[in-house]
C-alpha positions as CSV (number, residue, x, y, z in Angstrom):
1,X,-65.3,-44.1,63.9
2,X,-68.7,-42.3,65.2
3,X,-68.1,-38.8,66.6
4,X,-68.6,-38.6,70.0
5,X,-71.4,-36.3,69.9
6,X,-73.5,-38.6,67.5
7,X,-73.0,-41.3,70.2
8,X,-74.5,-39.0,73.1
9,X,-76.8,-38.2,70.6
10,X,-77.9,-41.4,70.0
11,X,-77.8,-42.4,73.3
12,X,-80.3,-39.7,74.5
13,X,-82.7,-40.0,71.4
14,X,-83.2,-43.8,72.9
15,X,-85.6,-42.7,74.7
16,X,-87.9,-42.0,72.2
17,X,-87.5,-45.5,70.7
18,X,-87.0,-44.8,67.2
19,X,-87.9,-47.5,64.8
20,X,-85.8,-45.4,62.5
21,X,-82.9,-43.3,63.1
22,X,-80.3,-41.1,61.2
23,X,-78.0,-38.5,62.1
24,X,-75.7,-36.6,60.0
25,X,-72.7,-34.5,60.7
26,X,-73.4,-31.5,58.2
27,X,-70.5,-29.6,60.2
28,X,-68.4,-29.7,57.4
29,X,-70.8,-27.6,55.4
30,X,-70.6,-25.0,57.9
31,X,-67.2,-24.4,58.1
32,X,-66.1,-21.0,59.5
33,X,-69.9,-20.4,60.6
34,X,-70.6,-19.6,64.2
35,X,-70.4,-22.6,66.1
36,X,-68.1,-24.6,64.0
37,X,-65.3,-26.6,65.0
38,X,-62.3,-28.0,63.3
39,X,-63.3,-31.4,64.8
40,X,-67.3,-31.5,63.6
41,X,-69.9,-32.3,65.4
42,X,-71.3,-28.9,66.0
43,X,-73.9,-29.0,63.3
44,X,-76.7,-32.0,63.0
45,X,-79.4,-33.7,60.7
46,X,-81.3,-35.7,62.5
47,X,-84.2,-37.7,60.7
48,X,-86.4,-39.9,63.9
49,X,-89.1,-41.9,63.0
50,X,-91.2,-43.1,66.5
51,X,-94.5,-44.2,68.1
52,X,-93.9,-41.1,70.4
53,X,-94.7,-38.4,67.8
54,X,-98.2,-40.1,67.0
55,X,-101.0,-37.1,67.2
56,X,-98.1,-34.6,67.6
57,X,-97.8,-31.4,66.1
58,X,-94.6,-30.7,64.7
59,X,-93.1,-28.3,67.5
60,X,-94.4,-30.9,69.7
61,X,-91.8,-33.5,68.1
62,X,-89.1,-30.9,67.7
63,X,-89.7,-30.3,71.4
64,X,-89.3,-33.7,72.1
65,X,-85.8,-34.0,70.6
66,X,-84.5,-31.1,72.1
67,X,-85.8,-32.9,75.5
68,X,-84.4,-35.6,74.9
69,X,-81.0,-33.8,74.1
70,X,-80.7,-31.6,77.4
71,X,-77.6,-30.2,77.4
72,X,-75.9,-31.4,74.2
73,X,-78.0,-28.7,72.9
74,X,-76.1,-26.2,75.1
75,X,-72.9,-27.1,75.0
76,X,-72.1,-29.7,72.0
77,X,-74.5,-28.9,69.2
78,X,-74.7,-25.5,67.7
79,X,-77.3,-26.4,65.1
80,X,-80.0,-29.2,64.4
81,X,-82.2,-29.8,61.3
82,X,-84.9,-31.9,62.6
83,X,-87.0,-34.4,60.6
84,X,-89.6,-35.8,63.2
85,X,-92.1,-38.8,61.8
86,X,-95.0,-41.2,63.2
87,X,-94.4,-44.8,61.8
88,X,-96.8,-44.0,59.3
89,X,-95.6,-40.8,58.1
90,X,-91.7,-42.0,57.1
């Protein structure tokens, strides 16, 4: 069953258009860390491969995926290890 945080998550990062897309729970890891919950979903891995980051730095891409977060960044997600690619780059 997907969390439903990776589902928002996933929803959201549509806008990008990933050709490539995988997010993983790493809450687990974290476990009695600031920001962890007993249920997961608090700390991501997210590795996005789109069009969109062509000619981008990498803040630019990171900035992209925090965009296209908004609030889950806020309220749902304490942590985020982004991996941000052009097509030709994955």
């Amino acid at each position: 069953m997907t969390h439903p945080v990776e589902q928002a998550m996933r929803e959201r990062l549509a806008v990008l258009r990933p050709v490539a897309l995988d997010l993983r729970d790493e809450s687990a890891q974290h476990a009695g860390h600031a920001g962890s919950r007993p249920s997961g979903g608090s700390h991501w891995q997210v590795r996005i491969v789109s069009e969109a980051f062509r000619g981008a730095s990498a803040v630019a891409r990171h900035r992209m995926v925090y965009e296209a977060l908004g609030d889950l960044m806020k309220r749902d997600i304490h942590a985020l290890r982004i991996e941000a690619f052009a097509p030709e780059q994955s």
